[in-house]
PASEBA-1860 file (N, C-alpha, C; in nm, 3 decimals):
! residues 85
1> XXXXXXXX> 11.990/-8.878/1.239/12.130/-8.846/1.220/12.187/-8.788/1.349 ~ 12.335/-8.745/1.331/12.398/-8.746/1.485/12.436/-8.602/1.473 ~ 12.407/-8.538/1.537/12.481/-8.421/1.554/12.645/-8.431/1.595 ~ 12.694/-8.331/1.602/12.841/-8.343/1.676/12.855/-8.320/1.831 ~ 12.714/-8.202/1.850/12.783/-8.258/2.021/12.723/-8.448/2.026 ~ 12.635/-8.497/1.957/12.595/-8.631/1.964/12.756/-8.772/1.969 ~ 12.804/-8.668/1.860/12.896/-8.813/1.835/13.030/-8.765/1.952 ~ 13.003/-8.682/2.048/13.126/-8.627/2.147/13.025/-8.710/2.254
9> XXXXXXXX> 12.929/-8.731/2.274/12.869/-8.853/2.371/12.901/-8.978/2.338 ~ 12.938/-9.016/2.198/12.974/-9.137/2.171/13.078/-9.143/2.242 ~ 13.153/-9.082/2.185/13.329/-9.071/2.241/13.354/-9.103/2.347 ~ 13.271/-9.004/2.461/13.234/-9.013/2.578/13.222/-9.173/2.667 ~ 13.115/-9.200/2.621/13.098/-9.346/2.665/13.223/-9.436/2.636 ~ 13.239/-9.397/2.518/13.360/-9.548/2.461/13.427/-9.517/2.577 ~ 13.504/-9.388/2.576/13.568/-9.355/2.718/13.558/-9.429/2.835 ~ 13.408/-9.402/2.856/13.353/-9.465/2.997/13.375/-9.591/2.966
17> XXXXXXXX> 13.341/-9.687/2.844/13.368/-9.815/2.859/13.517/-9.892/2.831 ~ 13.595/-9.806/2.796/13.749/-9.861/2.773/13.778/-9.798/2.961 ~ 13.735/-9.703/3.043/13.773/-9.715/3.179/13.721/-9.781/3.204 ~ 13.589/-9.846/3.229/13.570/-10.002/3.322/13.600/-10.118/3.271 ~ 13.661/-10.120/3.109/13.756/-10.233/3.103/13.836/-10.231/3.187 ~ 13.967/-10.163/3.209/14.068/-10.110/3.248/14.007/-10.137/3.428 ~ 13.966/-10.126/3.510/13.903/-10.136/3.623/13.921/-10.259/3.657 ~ 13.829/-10.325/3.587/13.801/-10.495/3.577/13.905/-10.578/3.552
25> XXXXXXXX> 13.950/-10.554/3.436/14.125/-10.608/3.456/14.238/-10.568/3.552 ~ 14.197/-10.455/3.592/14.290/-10.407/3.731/14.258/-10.526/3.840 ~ 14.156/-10.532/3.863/14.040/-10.579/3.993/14.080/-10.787/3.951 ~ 14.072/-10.796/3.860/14.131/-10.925/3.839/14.244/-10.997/3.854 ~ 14.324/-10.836/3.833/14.501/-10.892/3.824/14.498/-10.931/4.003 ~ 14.466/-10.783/4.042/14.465/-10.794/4.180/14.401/-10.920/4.275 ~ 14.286/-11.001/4.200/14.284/-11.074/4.277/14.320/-11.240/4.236 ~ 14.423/-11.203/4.174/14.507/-11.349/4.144/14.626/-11.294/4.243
33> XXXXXXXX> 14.632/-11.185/4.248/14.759/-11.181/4.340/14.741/-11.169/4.492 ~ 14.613/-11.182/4.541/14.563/-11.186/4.675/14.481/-11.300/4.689 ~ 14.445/-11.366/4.616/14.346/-11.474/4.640/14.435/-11.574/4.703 ~ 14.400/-11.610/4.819/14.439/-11.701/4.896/14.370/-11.861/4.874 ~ 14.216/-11.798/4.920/14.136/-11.919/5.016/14.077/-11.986/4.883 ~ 14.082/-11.871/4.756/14.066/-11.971/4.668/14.121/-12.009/4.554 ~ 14.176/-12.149/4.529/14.294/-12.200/4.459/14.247/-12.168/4.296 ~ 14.346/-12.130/4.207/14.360/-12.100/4.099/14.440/-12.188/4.064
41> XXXXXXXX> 14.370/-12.265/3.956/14.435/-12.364/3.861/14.479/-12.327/3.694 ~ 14.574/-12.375/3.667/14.636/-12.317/3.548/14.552/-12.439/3.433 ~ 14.581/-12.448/3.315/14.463/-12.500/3.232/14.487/-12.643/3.217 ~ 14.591/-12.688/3.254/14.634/-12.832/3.307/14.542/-12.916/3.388 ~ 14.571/-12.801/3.507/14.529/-12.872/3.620/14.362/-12.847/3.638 ~ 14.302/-12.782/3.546/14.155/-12.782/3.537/14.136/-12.872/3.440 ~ 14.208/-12.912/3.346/14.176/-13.008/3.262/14.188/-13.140/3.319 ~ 14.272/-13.227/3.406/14.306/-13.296/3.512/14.163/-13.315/3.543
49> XXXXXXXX> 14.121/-13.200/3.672/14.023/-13.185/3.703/13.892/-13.212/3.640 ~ 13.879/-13.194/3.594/13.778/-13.155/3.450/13.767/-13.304/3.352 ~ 13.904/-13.387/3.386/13.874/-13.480/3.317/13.849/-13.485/3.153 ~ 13.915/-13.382/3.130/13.925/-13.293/3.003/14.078/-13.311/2.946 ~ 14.104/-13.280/2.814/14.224/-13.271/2.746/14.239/-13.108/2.715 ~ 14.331/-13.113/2.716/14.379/-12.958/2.728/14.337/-12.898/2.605 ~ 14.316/-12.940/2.484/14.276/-12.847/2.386/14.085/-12.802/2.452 ~ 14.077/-12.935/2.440/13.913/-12.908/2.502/13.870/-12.779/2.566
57> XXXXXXXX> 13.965/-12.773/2.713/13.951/-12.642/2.784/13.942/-12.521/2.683 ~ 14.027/-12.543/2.587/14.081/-12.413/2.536/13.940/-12.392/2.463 ~ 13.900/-12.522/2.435/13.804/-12.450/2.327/13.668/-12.406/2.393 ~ 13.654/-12.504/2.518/13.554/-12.416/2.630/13.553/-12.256/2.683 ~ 13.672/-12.221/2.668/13.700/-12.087/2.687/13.715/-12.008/2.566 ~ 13.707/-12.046/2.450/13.678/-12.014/2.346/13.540/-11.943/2.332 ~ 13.439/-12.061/2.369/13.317/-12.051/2.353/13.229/-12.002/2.450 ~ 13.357/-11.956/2.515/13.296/-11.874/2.670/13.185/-11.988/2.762
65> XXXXXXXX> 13.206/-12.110/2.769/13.156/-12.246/2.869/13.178/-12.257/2.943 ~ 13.319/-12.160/2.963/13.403/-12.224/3.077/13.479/-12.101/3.160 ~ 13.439/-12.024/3.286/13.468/-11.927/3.335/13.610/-11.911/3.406 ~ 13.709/-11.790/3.336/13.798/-11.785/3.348/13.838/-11.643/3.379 ~ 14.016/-11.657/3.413/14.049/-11.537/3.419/14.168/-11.519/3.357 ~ 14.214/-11.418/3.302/14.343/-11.394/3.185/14.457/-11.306/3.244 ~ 14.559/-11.331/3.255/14.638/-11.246/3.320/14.801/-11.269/3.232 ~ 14.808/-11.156/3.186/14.904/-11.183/3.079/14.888/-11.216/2.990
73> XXXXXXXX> 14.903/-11.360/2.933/14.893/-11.454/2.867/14.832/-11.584/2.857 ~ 14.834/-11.559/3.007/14.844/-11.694/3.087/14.668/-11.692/3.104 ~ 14.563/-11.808/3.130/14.476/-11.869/3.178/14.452/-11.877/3.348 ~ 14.389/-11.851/3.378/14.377/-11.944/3.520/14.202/-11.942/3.527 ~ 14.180/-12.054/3.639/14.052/-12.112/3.650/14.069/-12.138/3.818 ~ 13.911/-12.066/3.863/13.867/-12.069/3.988/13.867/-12.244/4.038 ~ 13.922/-12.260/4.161/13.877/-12.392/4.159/13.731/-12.471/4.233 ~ 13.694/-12.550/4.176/13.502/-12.576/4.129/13.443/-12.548/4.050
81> XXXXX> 13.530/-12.515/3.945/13.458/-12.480/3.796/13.380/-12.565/3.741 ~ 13.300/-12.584/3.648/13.258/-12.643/3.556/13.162/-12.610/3.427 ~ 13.162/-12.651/3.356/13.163/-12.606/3.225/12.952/-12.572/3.216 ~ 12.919/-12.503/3.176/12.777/-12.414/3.131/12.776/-12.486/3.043 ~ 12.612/-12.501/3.038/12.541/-12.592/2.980/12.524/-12.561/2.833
END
């Protein structure tokens, strides 16, 4: 069983892990908005690419196949992606 200073370590951590969410999505936004050298494709143009239909993608990123980044709402995809085995 948990004591209470126990479940104030829980707390603790969640803490620690809702701040390096928060980090990582910082660190992401930031580098859609600095990434130069490497092109970010919206889910179109990876599907294009990809030779894919656009639901497809979606459902690759669904199933976590297909490595992405989320900003807003919006999708984007590193370009040279391809889908995990």
């Amino acid at each position: 069983m948990f004591s209470s200073t126990d479940s104030s370590h829980i707390l603790s951590d969640d803490r620690i892990v809702t701040a390096i969410r928060a980090i990582i999505h910082q660190e992401l936004a930031r580098a859609l908005d600095v990434q130069q050298k490497d092109k970010l494709l919206t889910v179109d143009e990876a599907a294009e690419m990809l030779s894919l239909a656009v639901p497809t993608v979606y459902k690759l990123v669904n199933q976590n196949k297909i490595p992405f980044m989320k900003r807003t709402k919006r999708l984007y995809f590193l370009c040279g992606l391809s889908p995990k085995n």
